[in-house]
C-alpha positions as a LaTeX table, in Angstrom:
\begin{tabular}{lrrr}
\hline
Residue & $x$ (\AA) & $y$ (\AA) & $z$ (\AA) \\
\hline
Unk1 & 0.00 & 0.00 & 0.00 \\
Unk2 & 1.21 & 3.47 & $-1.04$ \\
Unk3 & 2.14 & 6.00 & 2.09 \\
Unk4 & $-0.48$ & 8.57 & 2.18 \\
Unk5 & 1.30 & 12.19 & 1.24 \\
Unk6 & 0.84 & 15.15 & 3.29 \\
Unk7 & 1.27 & 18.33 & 3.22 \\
Unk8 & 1.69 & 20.58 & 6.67 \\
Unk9 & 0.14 & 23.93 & 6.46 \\
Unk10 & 1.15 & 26.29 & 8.48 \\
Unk11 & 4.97 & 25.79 & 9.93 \\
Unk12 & 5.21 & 27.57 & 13.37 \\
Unk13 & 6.22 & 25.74 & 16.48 \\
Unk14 & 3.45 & 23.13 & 16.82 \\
Unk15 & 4.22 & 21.74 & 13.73 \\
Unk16 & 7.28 & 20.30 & 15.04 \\
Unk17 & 5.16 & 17.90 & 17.09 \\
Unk18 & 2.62 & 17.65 & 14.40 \\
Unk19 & 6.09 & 16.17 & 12.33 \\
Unk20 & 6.83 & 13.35 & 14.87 \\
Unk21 & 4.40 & 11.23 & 13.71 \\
Unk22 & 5.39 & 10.74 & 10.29 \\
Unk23 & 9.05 & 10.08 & 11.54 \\
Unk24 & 10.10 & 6.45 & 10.81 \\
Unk25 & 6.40 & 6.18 & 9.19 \\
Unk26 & 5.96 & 3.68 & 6.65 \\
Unk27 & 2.19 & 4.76 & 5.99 \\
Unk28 & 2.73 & 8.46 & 5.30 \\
Unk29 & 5.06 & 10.77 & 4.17 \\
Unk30 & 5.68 & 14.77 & 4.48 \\
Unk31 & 5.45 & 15.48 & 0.47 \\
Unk32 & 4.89 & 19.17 & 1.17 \\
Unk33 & 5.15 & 22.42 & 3.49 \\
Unk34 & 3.33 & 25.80 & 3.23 \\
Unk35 & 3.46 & 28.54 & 4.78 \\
Unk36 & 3.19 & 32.80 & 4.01 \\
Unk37 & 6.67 & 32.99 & 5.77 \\
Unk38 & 8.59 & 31.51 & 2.64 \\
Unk39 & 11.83 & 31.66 & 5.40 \\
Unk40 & 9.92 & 29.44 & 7.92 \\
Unk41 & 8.19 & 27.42 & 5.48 \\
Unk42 & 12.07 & 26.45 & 4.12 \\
Unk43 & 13.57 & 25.97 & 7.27 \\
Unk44 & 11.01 & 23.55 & 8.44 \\
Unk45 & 11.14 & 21.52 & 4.82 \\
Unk46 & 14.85 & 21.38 & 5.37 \\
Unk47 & 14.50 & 19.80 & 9.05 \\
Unk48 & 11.99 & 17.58 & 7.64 \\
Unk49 & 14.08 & 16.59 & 4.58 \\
Unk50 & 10.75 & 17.90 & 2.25 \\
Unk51 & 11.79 & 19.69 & $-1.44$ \\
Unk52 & 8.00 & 20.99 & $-2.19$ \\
Unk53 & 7.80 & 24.32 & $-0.63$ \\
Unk54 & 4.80 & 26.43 & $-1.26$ \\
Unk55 & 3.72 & 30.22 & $-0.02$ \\
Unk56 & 0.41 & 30.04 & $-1.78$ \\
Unk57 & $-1.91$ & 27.33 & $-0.52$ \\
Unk58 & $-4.42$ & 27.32 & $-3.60$ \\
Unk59 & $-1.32$ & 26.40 & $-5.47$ \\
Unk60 & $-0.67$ & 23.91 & $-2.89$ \\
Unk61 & $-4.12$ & 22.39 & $-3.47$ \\
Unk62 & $-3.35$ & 22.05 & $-7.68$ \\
Unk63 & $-0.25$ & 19.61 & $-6.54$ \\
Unk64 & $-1.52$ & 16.06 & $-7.81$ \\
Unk65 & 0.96 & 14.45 & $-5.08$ \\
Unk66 & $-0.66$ & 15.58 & $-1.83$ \\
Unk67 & $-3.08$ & 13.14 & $-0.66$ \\
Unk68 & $-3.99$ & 15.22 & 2.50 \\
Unk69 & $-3.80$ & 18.20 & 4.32 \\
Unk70 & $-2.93$ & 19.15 & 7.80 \\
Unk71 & $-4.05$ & 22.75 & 8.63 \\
Unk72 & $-2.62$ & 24.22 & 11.35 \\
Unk73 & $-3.47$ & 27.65 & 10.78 \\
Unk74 & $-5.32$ & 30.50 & 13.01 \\
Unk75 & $-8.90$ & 29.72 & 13.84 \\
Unk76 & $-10.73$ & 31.82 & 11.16 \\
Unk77 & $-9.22$ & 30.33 & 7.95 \\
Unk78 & $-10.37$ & 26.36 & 8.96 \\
Unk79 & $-13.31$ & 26.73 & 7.64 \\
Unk80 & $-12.36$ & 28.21 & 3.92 \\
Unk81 & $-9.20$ & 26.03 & 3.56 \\
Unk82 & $-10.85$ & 22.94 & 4.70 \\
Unk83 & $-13.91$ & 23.37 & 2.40 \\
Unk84 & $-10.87$ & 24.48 & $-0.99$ \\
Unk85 & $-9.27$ & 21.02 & 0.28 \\
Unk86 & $-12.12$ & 19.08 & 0.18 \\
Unk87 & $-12.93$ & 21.02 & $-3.00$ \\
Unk88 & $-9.49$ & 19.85 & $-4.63$ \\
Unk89 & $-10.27$ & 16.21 & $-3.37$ \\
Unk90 & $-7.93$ & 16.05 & $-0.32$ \\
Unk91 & $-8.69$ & 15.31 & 2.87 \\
Unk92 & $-8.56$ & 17.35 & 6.02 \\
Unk93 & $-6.90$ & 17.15 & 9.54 \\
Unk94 & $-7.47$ & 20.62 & 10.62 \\
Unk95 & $-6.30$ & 21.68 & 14.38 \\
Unk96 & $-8.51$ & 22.84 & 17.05 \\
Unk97 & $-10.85$ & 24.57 & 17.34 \\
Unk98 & $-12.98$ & 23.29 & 14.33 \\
Unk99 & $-14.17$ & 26.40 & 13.39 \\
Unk100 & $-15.64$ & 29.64 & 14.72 \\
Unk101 & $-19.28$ & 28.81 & 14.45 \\
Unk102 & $-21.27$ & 25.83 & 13.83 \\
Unk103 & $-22.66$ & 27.06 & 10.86 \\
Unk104 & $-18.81$ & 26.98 & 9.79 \\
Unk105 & $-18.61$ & 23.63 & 10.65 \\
Unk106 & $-21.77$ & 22.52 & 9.35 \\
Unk107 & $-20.25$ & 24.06 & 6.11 \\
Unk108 & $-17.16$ & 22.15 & 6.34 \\
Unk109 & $-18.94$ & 18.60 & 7.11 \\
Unk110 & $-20.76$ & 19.19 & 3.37 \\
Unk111 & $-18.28$ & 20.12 & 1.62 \\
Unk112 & $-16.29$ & 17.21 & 2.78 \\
Unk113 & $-19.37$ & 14.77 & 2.52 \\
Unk114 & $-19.71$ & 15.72 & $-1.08$ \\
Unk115 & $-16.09$ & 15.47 & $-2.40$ \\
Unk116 & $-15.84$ & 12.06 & $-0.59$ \\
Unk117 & $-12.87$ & 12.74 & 1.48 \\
Unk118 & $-11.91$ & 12.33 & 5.24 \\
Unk119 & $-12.27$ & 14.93 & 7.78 \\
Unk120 & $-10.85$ & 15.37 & 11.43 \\
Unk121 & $-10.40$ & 18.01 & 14.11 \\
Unk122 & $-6.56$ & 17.23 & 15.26 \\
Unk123 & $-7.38$ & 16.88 & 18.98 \\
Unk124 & $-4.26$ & 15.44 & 21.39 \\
Unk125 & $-6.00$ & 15.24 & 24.89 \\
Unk126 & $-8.48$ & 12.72 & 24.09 \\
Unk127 & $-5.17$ & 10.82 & 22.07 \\
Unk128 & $-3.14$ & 10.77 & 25.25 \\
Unk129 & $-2.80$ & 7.44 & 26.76 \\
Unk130 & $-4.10$ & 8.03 & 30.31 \\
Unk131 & $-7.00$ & 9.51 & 28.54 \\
Unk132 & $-7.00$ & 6.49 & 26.33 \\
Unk133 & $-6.73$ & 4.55 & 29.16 \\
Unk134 & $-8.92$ & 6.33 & 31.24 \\
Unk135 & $-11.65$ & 5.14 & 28.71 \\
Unk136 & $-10.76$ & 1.88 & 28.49 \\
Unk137 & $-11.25$ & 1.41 & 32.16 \\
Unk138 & $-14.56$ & 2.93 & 31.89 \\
Unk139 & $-15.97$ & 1.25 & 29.26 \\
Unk140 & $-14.79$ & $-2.21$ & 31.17 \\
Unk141 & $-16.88$ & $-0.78$ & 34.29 \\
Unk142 & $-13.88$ & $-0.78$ & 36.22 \\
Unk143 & $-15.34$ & 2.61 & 38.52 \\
Unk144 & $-19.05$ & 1.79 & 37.30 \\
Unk145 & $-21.64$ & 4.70 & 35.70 \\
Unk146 & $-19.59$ & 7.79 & 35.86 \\
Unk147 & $-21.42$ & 10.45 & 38.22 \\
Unk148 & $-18.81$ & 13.08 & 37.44 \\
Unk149 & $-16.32$ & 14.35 & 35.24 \\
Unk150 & $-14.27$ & 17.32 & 37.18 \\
Unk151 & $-11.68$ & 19.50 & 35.28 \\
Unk152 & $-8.83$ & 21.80 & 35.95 \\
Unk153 & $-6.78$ & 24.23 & 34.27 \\
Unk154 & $-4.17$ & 27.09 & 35.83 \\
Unk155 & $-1.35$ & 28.53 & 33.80 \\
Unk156 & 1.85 & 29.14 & 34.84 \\
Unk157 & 5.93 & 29.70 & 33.98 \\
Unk158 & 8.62 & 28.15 & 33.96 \\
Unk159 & 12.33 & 27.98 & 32.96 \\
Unk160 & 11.85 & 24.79 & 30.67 \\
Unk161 & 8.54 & 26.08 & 29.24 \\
Unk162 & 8.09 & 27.12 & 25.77 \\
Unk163 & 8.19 & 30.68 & 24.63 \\
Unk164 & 5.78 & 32.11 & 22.68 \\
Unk165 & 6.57 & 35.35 & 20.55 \\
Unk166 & 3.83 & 38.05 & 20.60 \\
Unk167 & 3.54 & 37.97 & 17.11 \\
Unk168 & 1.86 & 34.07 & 17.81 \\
Unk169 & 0.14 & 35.37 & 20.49 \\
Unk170 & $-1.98$ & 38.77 & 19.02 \\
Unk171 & $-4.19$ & 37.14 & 16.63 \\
Unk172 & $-5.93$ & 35.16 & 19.77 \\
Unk173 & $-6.59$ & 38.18 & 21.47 \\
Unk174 & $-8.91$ & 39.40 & 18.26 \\
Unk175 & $-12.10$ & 37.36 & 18.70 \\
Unk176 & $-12.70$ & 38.02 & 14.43 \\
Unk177 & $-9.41$ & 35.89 & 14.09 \\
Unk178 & $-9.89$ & 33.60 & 16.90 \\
Unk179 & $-13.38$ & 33.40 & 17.94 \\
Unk180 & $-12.98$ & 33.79 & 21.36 \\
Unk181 & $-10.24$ & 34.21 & 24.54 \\
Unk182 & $-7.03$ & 31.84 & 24.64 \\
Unk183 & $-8.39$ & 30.26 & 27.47 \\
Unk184 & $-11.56$ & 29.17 & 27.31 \\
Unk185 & $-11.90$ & 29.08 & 23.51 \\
Unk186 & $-8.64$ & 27.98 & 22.94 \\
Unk187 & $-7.18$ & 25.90 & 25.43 \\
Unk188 & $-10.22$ & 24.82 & 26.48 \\
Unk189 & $-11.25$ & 22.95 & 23.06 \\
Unk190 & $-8.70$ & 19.99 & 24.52 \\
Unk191 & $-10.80$ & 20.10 & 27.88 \\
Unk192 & $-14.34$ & 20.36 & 26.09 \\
Unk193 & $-13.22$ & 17.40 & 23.71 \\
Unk194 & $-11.91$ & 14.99 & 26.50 \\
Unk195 & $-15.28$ & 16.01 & 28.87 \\
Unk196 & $-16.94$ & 14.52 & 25.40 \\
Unk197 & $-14.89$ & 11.53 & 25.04 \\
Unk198 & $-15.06$ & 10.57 & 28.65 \\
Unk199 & $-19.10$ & 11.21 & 29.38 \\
Unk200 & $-20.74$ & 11.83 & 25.68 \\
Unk201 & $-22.42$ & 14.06 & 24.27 \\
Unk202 & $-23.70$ & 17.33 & 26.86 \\
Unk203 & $-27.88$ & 18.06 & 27.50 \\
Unk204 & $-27.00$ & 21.93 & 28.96 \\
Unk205 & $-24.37$ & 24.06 & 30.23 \\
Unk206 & $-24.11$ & 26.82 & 33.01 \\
Unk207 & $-20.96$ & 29.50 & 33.25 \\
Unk208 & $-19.53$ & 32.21 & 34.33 \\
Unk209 & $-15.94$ & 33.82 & 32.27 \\
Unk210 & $-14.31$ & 36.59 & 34.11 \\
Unk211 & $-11.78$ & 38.42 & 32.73 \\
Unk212 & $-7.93$ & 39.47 & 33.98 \\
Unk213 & $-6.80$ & 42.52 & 32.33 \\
Unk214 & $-2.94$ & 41.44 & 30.96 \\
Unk215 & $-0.15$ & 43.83 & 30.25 \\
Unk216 & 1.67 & 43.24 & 27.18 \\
Unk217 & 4.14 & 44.86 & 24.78 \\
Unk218 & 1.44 & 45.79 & 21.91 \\
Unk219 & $-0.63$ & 46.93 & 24.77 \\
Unk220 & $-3.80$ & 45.83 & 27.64 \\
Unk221 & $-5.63$ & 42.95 & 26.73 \\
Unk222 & $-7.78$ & 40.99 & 28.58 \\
Unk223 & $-7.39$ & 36.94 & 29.30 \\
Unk224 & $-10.33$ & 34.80 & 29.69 \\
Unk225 & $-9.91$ & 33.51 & 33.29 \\
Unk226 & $-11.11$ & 33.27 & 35.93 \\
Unk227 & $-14.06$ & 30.75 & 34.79 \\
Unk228 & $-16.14$ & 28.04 & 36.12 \\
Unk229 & $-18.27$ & 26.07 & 33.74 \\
Unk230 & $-20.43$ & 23.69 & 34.78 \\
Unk231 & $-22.44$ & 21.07 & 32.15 \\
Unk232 & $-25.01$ & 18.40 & 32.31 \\
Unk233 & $-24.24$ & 15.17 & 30.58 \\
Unk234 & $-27.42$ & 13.59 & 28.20 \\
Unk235 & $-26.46$ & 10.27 & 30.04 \\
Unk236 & $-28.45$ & 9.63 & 33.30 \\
Unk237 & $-27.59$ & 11.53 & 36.72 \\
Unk238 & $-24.02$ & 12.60 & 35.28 \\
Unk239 & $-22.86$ & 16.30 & 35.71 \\
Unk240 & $-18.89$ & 17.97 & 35.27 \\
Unk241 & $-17.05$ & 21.08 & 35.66 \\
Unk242 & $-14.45$ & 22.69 & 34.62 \\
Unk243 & $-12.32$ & 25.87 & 36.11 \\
Unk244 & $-9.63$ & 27.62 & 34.42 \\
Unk245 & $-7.46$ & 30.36 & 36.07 \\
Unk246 & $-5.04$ & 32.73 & 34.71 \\
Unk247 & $-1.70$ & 31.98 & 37.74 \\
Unk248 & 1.26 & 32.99 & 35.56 \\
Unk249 & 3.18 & 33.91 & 39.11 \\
Unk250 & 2.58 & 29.97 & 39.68 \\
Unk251 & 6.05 & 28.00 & 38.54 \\
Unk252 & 5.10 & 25.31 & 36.54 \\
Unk253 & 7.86 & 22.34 & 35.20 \\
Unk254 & 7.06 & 21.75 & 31.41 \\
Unk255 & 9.02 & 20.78 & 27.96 \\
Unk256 & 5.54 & 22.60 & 26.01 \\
Unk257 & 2.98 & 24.72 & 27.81 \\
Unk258 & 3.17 & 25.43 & 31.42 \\
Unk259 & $-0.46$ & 24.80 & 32.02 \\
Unk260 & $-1.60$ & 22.60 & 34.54 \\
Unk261 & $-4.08$ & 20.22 & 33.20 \\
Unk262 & $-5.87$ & 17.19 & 35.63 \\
Unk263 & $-9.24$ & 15.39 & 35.29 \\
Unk264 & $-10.70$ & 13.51 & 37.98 \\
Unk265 & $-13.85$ & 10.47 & 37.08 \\
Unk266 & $-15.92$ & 9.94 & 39.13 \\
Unk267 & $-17.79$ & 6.53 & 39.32 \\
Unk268 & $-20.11$ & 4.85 & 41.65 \\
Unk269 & $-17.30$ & 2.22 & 42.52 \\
Unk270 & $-14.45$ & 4.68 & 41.79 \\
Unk271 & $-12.10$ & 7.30 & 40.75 \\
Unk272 & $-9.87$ & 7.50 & 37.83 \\
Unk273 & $-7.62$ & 10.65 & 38.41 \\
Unk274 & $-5.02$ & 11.65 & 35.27 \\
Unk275 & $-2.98$ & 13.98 & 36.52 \\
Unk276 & $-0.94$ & 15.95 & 33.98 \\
Unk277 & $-0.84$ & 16.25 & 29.75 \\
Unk278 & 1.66 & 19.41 & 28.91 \\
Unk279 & 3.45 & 19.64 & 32.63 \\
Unk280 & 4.59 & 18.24 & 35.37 \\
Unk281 & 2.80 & 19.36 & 38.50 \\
Unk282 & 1.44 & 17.28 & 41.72 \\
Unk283 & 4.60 & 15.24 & 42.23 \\
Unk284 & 1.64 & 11.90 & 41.72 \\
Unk285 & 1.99 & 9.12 & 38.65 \\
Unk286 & $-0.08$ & 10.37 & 35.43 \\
Unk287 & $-2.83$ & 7.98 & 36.12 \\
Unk288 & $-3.85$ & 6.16 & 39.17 \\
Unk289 & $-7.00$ & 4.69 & 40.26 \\
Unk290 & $-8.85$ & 4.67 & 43.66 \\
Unk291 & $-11.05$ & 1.62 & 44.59 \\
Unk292 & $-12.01$ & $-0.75$ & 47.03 \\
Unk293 & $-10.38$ & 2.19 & 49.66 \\
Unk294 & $-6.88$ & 1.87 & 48.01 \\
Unk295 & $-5.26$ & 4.30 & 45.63 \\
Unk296 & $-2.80$ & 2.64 & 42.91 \\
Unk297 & $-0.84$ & 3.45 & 40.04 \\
Unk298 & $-2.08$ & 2.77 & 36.42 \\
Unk299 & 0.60 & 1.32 & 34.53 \\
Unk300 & 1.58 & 3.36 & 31.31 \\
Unk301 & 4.19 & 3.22 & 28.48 \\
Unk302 & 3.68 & 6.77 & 26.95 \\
Unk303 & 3.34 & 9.83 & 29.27 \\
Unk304 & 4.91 & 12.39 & 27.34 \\
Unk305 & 2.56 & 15.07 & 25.66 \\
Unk306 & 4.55 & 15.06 & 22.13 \\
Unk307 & 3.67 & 10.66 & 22.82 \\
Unk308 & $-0.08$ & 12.02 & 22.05 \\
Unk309 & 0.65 & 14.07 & 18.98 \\
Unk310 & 1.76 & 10.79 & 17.45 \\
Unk311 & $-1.18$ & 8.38 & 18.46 \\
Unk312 & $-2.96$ & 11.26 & 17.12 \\
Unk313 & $-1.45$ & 11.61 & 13.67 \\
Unk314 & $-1.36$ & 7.85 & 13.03 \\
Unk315 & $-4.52$ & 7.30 & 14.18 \\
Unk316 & $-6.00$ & 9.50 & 11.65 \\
Unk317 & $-3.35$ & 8.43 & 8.79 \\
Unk318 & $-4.64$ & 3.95 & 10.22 \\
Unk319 & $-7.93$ & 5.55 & 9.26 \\
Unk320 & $-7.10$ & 6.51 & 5.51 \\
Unk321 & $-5.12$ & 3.56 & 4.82 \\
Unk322 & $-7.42$ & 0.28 & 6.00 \\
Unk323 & $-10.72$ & 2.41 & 6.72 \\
Unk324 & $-13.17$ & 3.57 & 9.44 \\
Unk325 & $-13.91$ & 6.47 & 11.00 \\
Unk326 & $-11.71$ & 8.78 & 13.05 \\
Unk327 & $-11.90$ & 9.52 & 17.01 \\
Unk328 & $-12.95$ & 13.10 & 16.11 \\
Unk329 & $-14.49$ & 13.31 & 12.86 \\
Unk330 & $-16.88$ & 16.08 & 11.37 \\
Unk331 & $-20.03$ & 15.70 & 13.46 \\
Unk332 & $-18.37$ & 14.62 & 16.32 \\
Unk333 & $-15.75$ & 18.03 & 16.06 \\
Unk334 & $-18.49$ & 20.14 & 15.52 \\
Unk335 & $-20.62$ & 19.24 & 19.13 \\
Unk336 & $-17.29$ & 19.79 & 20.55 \\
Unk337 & $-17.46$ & 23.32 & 19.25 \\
Unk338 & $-20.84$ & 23.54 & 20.30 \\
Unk339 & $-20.32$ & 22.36 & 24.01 \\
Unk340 & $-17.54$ & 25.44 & 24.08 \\
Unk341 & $-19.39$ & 28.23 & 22.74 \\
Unk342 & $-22.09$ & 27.26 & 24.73 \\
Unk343 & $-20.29$ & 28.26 & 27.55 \\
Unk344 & $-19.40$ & 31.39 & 26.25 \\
Unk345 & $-23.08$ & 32.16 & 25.16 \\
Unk346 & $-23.92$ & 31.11 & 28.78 \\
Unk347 & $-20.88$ & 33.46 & 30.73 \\
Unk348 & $-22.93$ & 36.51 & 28.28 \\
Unk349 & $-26.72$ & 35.98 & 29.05 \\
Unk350 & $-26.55$ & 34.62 & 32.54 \\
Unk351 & $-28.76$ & 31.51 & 30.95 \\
Unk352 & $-28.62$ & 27.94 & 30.60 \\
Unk353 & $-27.37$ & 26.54 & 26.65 \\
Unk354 & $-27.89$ & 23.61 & 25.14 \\
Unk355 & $-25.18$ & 22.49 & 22.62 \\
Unk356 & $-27.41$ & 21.18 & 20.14 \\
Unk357 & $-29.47$ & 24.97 & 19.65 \\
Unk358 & $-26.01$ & 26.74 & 19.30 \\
Unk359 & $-25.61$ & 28.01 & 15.69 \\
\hline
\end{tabular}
């Protein structure tokens, strides 16, 4: 069987991890790069050992070689470059968020649906092993029907943590660009998407999005966090939460972001607890379970965040080669996106959303 060919749109820091996956990869192959920054767009193609370099990602799209795309590209141009892929017959792994509406997405699901090609929202959390794990124990009843699903998010510094230039950082703070704050919108796609994988799909959601006023070279602008969001599973007596805070005076150890990231499950015969994705924080293993009055370790080969960028590329690339659907496909992507703006529509009226009416 051929390796699929992809080309990675969009060549600033993430795509490094995006990369890993295709490393000693018999089933896909980096064909092409593209990005507006013909300098970064080269030096990336020369650390990937790629000759196609393109600037123009129409011209991109003409290239008979490229199988797929992987878009990894601010928020407001997935929806037109994943409906011109689908267009030009390629299919799509486009990062999160989906897309800044669900009308977007909606319009991105057709156009995909009528070319006949694949299309996924590139989603890491709900990759990562304990996650994966996590799931696994669930589904084998191991903590019974989950009751609970609590999250947690504070960000932080760190000597080890990435940087990130302004000039990466600006676009999020204009909601036209990014369609909403860096925190909730943002970040919190990974936390909306594993609330969704762990529990299903959500019945209503209740929250409240403060804002901290931030200080920054180009000027004020204005994080949102503090916020508490709280959600109703459509499964039987099964609720969640989730609170993010803006801490960047907390010092955080991390190779990637210095965010602290744990979930805690709650069952009616236990507690799952994974307890870190891009940093290290409570000094506990990544997963452990508590039952029966005892608290133990899950066991665990991959624990590394970058570990999750891999499961997730391959998983998708499995999925093109010998068939199926992938963990986070159109429909599934796009009640994600619902779930998170229906928090934000609920932090501005003061009301209870459901998902499924948010357009």
């Amino acid at each position: 069987m051929k390796p699929i060919r992809v080309a990675i749109v969009g060549c600033g820091r993430i795509s490094g991890l995006h990369a890993l996956g295709y490393q000693d990869y018999e089933e896909a192959v980096i064909t092409a790069v593209c990005d507006n920054n013909k300098g970064t767009a080269r030096k990336q193609a020369k650390a990937w050992g790629v000759e196609k370099v393109y600037t123009n990602y129409h011209a991109l799209l003409e290239d008979p070689d490229i199988d797929m795309v992987e878009l990894l590209t601010p928020h407001h141009l997935h929806c037109p470059m994943t409906v011109d892929a689908a267009q030009a017959g390629k299919h799509i792994s486009v990062q999160k968020p989906m897309a800044l509406t669900a009308a977007e997405a909606d319009q991105m699901i057709e156009a995909a649906g009528q070319a006949g090609v694949h299309l996924r929202v590139y989603e890491t959390f709900v990759c990562y092993e304990p996650a994966v794990r996590a799931r696994k124990m669930i589904d084998n009843g191991e903590i019974g029907e989950i009751r609970a699903v609590r999250m947690h998010v504070s960000t932080g510094t760190g000597d080890t943590a990435w940087h990130v230039p302004l000039s990466a950082w600006l676009w999020r703070f204009n909601e036209k660009l990014s369609g909403g704050g860096p925190l909730v919108f943002d970040h919190g796609y990974h936390l909306f998407s594993l609330a969704y994988y762990l529990g299903g799909p959500i019945e209503k959601v209740y929250a409240w999005i403060d804002g901290t006023q931030v200080k920054q070279a180009a000027g004020i602008v204005k994080v949102d966090a503090p916020a508490m969001i709280m959600f109703k599973y459509k499964a039987p007596s099964c609720y969640g939460n989730l609170d993010i805070e803006y801490t960047p005076d907390m010092r955080i150890h991390s190779d990637y972001y210095a965010d602290d990231d744990r979930i805690e499950i709650i069952g009616e015969k236990g507690i799952l607890f994974i307890n870190r994705y891009t940093a290290k924080t409570v000094d506990l293993p990544p997963l452990m379970l508590f039952k029966d009055g005892k608290t133990t370790e899950v066991p665990l080969e991959s624990i590394e965040w970058h570990d999750s960028f891999i499961a997730t590329t391959r998983g998708f690339i499995n999925t093109l080669q010998y068939g199926g659907e992938p963990n986070l496909d159109g429909p599934t992507g796009k009640a994600v996106l619902q779930f998170t703006l229906a928090a934000m529509q609920s932090a501005a009226t003061g009301q209870e959303v459901c998902p499924d009416t948010v357009m």
